[in-house]
N, C-alpha and C positions, 0 to 999 in steps of 0.2 A: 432772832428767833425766826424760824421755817414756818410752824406751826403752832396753833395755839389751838388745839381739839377739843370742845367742849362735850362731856359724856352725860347726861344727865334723861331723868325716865319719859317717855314719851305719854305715858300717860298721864301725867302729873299736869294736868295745867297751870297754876304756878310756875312750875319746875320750866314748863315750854315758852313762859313768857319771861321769864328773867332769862336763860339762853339767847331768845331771839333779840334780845335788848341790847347783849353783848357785844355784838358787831359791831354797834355802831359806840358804844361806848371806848372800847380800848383800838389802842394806836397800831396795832398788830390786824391781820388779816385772822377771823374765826373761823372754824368750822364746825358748824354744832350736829351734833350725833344722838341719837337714841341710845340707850344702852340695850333696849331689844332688839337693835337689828343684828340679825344673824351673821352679819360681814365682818362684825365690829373688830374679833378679837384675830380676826382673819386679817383685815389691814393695819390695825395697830395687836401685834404680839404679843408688848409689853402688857396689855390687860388682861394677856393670859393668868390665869388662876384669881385675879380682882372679882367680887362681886358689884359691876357698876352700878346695877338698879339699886343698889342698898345707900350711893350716896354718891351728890354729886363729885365728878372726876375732870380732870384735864387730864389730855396728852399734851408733853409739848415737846416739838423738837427744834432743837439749839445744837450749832458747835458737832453733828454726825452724834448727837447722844437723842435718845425717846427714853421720857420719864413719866411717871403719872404724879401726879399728886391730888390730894384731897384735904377735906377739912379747913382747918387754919390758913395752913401751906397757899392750897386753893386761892383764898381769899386773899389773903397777902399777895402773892403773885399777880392775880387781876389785878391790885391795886397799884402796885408798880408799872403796870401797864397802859392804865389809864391814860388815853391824848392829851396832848393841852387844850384847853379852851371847855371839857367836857367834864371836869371834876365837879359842877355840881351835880348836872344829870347823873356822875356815879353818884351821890351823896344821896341825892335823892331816891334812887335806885336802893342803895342799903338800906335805906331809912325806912323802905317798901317790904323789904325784907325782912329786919326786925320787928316789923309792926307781922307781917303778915303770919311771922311764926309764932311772934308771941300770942297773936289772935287765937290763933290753929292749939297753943297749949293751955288756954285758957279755958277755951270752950270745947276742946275734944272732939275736935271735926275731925272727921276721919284725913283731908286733905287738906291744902291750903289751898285757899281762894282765891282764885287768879283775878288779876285786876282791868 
């Protein structure tokens, strides 16, 4: 893998510290992006017609192909990517994750609460 392009809302604090966490967690070089910058859909195409701010996205290119994925996909992908030595910081990381959204839908915070 060339690229591992992480797309995710800049305003979201949450959203900005799981990204910035990525780097150092997976074995692959990040690059983390806003979905409001205005360049976005200019250096990567393939999100042309995607709504990014609506959920988090990767680009990744592999093999002369650029694909997005999200959701599920997203997750799984990260996780096969994860280095040696760093599978609990992800575990831990997820664990961050599901607490934090299950928080966010319990109590109907407009945001999740970054850590």
């Amino acid at each position: 893998m060339t690229a591992f392009v992480v797309v995710h809302d800049g305003s979201c604090g949450g959203c900005s510290a799981i990204a910035a966490r990525l780097d150092g967690l997976l074995a692959v070089p990040v690059i983390v992006r806003s979905c409001r910058d205005p360049r976005l859909t200019t250096e990567f195409p393939v999100l042309y017609g995607e709504r990014p701010c609506r959920r988090p996205l990767a680009v990744l290119q592999e093999d002369g192909r650029t694909r997005v994925v999200g959701g599920v996909r997203l997750l799984l992908r990260g996780a096969l990517l994860v280095a040696p030595g760093r599978r609990g910081r992800a575990l831990r990381l997820g664990a961050w994750i599901v607490w934090t959204r299950l928080r966010h839908l319990i109590t109907g915070t407009s945001a999740p609460v970054s850590r």
